[in-house]
C-alpha positions as a printed NumPy array, in Angstrom:
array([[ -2.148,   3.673, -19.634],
       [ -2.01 ,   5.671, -22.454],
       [  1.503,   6.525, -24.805],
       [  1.125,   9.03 , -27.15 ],
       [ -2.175,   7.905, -28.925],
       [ -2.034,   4.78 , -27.998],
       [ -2.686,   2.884, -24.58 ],
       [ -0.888,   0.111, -22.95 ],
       [ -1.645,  -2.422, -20.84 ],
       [  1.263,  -3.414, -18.323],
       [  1.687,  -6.398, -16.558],
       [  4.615,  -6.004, -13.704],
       [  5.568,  -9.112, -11.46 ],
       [  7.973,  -9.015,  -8.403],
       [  8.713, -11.949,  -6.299],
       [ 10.343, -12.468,  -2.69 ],
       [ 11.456, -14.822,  -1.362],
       [ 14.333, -16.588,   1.108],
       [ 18.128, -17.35 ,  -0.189],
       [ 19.854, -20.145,   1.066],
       [ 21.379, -18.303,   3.838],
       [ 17.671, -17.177,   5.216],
       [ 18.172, -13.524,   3.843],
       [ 14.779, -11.869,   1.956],
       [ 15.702, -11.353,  -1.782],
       [ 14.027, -10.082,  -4.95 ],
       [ 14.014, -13.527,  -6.516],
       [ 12.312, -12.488,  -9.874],
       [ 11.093,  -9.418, -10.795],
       [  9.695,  -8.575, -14.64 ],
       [  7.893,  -5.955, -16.526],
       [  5.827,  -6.882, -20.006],
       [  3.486,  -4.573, -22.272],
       [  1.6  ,  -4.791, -25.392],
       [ -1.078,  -2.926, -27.217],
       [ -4.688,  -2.295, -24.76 ],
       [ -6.302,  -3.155, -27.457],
       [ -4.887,  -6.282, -28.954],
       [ -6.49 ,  -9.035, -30.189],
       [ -3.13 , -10.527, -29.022],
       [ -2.285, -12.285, -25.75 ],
       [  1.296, -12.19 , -26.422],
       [  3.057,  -9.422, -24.619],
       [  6.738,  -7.851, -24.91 ],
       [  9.091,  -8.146, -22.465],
       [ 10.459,  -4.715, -21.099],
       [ 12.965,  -6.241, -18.649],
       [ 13.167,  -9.834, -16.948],
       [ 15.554, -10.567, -14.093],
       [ 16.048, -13.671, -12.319],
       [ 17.992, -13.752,  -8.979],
       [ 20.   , -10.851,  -9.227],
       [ 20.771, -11.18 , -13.047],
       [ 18.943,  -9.117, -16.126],
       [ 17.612, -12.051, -18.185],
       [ 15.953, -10.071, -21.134],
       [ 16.25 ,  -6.125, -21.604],
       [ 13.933,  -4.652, -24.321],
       [ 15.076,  -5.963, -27.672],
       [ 14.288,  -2.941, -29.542],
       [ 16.847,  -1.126, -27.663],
       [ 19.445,  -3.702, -26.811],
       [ 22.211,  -1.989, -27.877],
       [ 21.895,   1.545, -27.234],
       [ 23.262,   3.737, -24.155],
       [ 20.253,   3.669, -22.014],
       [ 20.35 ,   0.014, -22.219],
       [ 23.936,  -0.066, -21.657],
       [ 23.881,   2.074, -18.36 ],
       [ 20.918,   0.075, -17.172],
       [ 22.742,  -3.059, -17.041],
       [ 25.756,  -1.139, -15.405],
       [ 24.441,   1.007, -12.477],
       [ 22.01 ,  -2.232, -11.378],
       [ 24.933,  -4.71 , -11.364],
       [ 24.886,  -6.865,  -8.273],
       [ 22.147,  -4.728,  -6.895],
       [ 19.329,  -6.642,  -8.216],
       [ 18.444,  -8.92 ,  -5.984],
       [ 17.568,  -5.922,  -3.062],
       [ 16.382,  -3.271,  -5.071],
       [ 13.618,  -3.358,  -7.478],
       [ 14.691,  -2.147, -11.197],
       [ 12.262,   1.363, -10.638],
       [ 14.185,   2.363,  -7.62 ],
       [ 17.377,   1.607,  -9.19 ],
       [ 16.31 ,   3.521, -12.294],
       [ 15.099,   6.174, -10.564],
       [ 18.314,   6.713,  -8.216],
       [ 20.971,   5.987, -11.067],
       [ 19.72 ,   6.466, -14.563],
       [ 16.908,   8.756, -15.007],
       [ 18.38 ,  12.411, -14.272],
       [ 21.21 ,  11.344, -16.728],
       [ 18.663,  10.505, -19.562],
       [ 15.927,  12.975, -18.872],
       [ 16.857,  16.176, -20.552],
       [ 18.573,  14.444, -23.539],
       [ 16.967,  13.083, -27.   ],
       [ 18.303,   9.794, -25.328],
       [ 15.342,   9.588, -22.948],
       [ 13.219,  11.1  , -25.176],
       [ 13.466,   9.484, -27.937],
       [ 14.097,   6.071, -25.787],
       [ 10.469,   3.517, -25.397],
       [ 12.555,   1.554, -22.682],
       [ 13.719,   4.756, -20.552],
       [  9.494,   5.99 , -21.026],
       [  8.095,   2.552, -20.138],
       [ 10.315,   2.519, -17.045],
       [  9.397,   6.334, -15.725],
       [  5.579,   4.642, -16.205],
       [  6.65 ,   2.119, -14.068],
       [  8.115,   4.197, -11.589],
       [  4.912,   6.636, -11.696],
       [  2.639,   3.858, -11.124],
       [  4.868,   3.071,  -7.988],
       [  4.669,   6.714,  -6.448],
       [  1.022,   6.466,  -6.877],
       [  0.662,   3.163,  -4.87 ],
       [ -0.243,   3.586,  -1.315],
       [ -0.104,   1.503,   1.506],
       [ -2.027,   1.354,   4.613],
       [ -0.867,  -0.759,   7.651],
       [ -1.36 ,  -0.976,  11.193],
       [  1.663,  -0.59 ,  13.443],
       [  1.672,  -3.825,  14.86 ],
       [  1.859,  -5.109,  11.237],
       [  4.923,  -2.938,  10.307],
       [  7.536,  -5.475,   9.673],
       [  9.711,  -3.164,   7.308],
       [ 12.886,  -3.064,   9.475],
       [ 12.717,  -7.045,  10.757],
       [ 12.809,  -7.851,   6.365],
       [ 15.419,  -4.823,   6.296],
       [ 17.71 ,  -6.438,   8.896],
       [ 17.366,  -9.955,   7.509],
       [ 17.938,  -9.279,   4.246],
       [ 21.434,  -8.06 ,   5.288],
       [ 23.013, -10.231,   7.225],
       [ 22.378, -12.958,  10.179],
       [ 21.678, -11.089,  13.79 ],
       [ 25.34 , -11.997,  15.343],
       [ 26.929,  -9.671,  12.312],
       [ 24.415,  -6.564,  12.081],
       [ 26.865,  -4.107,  13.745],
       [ 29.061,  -4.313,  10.773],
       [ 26.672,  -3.384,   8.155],
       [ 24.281,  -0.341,  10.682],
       [ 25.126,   2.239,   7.51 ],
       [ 23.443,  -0.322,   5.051],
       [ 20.508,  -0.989,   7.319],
       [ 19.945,   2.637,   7.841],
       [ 20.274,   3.2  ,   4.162],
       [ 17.487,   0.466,   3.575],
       [ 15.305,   1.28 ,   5.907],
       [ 15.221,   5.162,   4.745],
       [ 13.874,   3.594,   1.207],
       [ 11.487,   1.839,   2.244],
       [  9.962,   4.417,   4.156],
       [ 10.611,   7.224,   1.655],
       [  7.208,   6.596,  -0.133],
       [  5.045,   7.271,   3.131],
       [  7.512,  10.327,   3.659],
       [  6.238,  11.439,   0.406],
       [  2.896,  11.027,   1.001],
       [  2.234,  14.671,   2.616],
       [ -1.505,  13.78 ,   2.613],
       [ -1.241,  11.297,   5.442],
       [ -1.731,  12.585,   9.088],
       [ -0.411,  11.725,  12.113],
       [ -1.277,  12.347,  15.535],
       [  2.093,  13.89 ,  16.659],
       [  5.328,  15.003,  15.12 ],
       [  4.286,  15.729,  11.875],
       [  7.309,  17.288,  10.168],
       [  5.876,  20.609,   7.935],
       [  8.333,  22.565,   5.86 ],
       [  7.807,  26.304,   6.688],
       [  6.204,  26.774,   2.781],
       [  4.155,  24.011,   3.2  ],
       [  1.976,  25.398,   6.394],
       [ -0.533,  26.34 ,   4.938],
       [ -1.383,  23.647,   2.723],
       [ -0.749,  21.219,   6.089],
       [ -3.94 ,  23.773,   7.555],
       [ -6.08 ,  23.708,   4.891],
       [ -5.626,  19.412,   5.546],
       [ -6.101,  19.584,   8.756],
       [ -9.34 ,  21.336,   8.081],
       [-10.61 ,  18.601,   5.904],
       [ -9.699,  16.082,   8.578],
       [-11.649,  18.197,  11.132],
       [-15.127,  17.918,   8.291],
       [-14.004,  14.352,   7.92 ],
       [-13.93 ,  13.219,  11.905],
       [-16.617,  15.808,  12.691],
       [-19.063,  12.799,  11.186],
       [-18.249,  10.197,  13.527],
       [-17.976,  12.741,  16.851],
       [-20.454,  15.578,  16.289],
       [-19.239,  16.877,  19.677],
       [-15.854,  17.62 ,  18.023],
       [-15.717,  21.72 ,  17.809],
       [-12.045,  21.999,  15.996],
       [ -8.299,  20.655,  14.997],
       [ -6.209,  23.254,  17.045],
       [ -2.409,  22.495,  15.863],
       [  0.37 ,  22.397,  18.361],
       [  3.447,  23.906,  16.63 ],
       [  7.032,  23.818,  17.451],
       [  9.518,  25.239,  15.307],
       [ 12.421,  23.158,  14.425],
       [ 15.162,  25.145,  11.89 ],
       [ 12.936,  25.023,   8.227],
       [ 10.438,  23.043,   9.916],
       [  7.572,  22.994,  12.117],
       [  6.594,  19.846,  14.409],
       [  3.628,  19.602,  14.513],
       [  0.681,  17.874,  16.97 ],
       [ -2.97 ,  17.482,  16.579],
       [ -5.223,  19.033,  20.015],
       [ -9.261,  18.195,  20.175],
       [-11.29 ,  20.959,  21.09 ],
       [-14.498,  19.977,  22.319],
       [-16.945,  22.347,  24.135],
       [-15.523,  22.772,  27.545],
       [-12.204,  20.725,  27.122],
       [ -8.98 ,  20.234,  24.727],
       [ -7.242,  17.219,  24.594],
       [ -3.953,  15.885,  22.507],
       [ -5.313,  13.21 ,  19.775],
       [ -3.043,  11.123,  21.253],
       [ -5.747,  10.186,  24.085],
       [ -8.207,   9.814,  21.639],
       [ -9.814,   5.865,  20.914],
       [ -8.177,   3.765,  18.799],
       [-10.785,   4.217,  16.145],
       [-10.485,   8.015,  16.308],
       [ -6.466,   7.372,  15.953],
       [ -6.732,   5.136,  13.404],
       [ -9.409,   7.677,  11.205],
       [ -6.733,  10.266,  11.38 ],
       [ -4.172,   7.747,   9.874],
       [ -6.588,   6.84 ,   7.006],
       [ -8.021,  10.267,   5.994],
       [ -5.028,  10.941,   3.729],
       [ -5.55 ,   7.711,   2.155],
       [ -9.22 ,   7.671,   1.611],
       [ -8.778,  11.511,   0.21 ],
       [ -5.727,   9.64 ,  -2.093],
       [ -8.619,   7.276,  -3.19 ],
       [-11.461,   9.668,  -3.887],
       [ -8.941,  11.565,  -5.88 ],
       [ -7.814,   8.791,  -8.467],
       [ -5.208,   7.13 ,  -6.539],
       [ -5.04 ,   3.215,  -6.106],
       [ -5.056,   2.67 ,  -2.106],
       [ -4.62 ,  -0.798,  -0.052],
       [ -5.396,  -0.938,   3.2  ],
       [ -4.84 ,  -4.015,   5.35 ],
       [ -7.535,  -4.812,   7.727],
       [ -9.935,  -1.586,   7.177],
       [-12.786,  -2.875,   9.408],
       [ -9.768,  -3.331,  12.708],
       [-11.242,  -0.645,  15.222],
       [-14.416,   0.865,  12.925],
       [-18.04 ,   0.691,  13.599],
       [-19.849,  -1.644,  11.364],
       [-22.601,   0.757,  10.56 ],
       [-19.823,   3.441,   9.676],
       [-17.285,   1.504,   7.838],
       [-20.516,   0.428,   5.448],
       [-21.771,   4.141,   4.913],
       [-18.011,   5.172,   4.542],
       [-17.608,   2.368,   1.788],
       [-21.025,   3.612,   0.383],
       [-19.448,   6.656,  -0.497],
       [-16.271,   5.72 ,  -1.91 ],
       [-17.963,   3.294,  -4.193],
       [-20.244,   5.921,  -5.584],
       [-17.932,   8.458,  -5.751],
       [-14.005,   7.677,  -5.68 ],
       [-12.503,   8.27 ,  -8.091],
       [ -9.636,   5.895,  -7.654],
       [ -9.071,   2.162,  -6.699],
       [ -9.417,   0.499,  -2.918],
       [ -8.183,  -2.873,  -2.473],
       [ -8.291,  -3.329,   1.264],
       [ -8.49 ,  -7.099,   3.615],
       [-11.729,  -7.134,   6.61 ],
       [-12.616,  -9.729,   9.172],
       [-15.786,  -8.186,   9.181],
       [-18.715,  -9.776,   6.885],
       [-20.683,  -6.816,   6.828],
       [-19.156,  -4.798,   3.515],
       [-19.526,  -8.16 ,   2.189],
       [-23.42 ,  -6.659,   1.397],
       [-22.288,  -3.339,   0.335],
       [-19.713,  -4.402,  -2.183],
       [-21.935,  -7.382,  -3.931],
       [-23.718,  -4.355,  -6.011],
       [-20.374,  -4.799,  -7.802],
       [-19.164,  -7.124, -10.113],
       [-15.798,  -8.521,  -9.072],
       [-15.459,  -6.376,  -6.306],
       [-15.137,  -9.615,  -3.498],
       [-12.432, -12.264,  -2.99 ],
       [-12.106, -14.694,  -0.141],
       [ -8.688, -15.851,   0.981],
       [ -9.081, -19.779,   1.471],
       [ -7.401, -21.836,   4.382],
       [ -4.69 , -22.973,   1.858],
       [ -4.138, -19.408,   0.929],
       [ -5.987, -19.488,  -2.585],
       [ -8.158, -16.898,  -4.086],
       [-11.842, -17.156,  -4.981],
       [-13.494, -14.965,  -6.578],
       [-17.444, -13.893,  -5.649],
       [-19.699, -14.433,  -8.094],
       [-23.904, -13.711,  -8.159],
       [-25.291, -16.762,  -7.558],
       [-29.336, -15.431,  -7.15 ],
       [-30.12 , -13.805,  -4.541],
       [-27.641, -15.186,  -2.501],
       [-26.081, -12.963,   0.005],
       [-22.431, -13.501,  -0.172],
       [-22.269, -12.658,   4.104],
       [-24.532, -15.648,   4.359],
       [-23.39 , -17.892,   2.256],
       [-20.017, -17.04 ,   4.343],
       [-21.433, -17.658,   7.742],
       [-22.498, -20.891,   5.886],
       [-19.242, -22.072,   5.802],
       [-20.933, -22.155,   1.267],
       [-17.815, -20.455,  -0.4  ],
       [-15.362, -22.471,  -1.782],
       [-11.963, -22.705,   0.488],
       [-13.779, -21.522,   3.316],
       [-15.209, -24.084,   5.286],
       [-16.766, -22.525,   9.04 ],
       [-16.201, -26.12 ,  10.883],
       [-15.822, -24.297,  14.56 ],
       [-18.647, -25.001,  17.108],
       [-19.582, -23.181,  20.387],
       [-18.592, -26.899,  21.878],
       [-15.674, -27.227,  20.673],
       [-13.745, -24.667,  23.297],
       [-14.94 , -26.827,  25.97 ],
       [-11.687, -27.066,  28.179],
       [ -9.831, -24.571,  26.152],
       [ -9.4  , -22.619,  29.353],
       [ -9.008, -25.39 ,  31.985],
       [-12.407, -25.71 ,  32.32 ],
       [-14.566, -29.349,  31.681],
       [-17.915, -29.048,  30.402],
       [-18.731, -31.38 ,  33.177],
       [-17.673, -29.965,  35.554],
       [-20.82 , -28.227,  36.366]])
């Protein structure tokens, strides 16, 4: 990232984990830098908390008022907010129109922080959604959640504010468009239309059903084919699902760095290949997304670290070109390391109350 004339490398690590009364908790959290191109391993710490508590704050700058209201305004709030949304709520309007935050390397190399964070984006299905469940246990245990609904609310608002600010991403219904922003939500929803229009040929248009709500419009997606309309709603899963990603792929193909859990879930082999064709040739950005499915596998060896497998005890191993090995093959194999394919057809014999003998 570059600084002037220079560019820095960042390293940022965040860890959660359970306290000893079961709540979810930002156990460590710490942001280093040095020099992209160091001969130097060594990097400088920017801030290092441990448990709630600021362990290290930028030495350069220990002592001066940016420093000062950093360690004020995150007091006990540490351990469930991370120090970019903290300095982003509390600190940075104060500091950003003065020769304070100008002149300040720890108030810049925390805005980078917190600009690398709005430019994250984050694609799950529903049923993987567990944002309020880690909101509600972080507070308190279930029997005492009435008494603390305004700081659940309050939590759960943050943690979906990033998607809310994401105006790229679609949904099938109640898409909430400021008045000023309708025609920039068309123009969208015309590049959704070219984007689906590849997997259903027989699709003819994106009508929009529009309801006006104060400075708002609520608005719904309608399919026009040739002698019928339908809500997207009652479209497949796959179709559904397309919608959902288009803003994200778009984010991608555009410069943005995208994950995605479980891209294949719902997409056509044969599509989900051509579509990763594409970005790979042409996106401009970063995808980092999990599959099931082994056929990308071929698509994405062209690349050099571009494949890691997730082992049964939850390690990471890298793909590597070993000859003409294909990497799918190898995987049926049961050939990469940490994942070992030791199921056989025989063994669900009587898995559902039936004996192989019993014939």
């Amino acid at each position: 990232m570059k600084m002037g004339k220079t560019v820095e490398y960042f390293r940022y690590e965040i860890t959660l984990s359970k306290d000893e009364n079961e709540k979810y908790v930002i156990s460590h959290e710490q942001l280093l830098s040095r020099n992209a191109f160091s001969k130097k391993e060594e990097m400088e710490t920017i801030f290092r908390i441990s448990n709630g508590e600021i362990i290290s704050l930028y030495e350069k700058e220990k002592e001066n008022e940016i420093s000062k209201t950093v360690y004020q305004k995150t007091m006990n709030l540490l351990s469930s907010s991370t120090m970019s949304s903290l300095f982003v709520e509390k600190i940075f309007k104060m500091f950003y129109d003065n020769d304070q935050g100008k002149n300040s390397l720890l108030f810049f190399k925390l805005a980078i922080l917190c600009f690398w964070g709005k430019n994250l984006h984050v694609y799950m299905d529903e049923s993987d959604n567990h944002r309020e469940y880690v909101v509600r246990n972080s507070l308190e245990h279930p029997e005492d959640l009435k008494k603390y609904n305004t700081e659940i609310n309050l939590m759960i608002n943050r943690l979906w504010k990033p998607n809310n600010d994401f105006r790229e991403v679609l949904s099938v219904s109640g898409n909430v468009v400021n008045k000023s922003m309708y025609q920039h939500f068309e123009k969208i929803v015309d590049g959704l239309f070219e984007f689906l229009h590849i997997f259903k040929p027989d699709l003819k248009k994106i009508e929009i059903d529009k309801k006006e709500n104060k400075d708002v419009f609520i608005c719904d997606l309608i399919m026009v084919y040739d002698s019928y309309k339908i809500h997207a709603e009652f479209e497949s899963t796959g179709i559904k699902k397309l919608i959902r990603l288009f803003g994200y792929l778009k984010e991608m193909v555009q410069g943005g760095i995208v994950f995605i859990d479980e891209l294949d879930s719902n997409l056509h082999d044969v599509y989900l290949c051509a579509l990763l064709e594409y970005l790979m040739e042409y996106g401009e950005g970063q995808l980092c997304f999990t599959t099931h499915n082994v056929g990308p596998m071929d698509v994405l060896k062209q690349r050099k670290k571009s494949i890691d497998f997730l082992s049964e005890d939850h390690k990471i191993y890298s793909w590597r070109k070993n000859g003409n090995y294909s990497p799918s093959k190898l995987y049926r194999s049961g050939m990469i390391e940490g994942s070992p394919f030791n199921i056989d057809s025989i063994d669900f014999i009587g898995a559902f109350g039936l004996d192989g003998e019993d014939e």
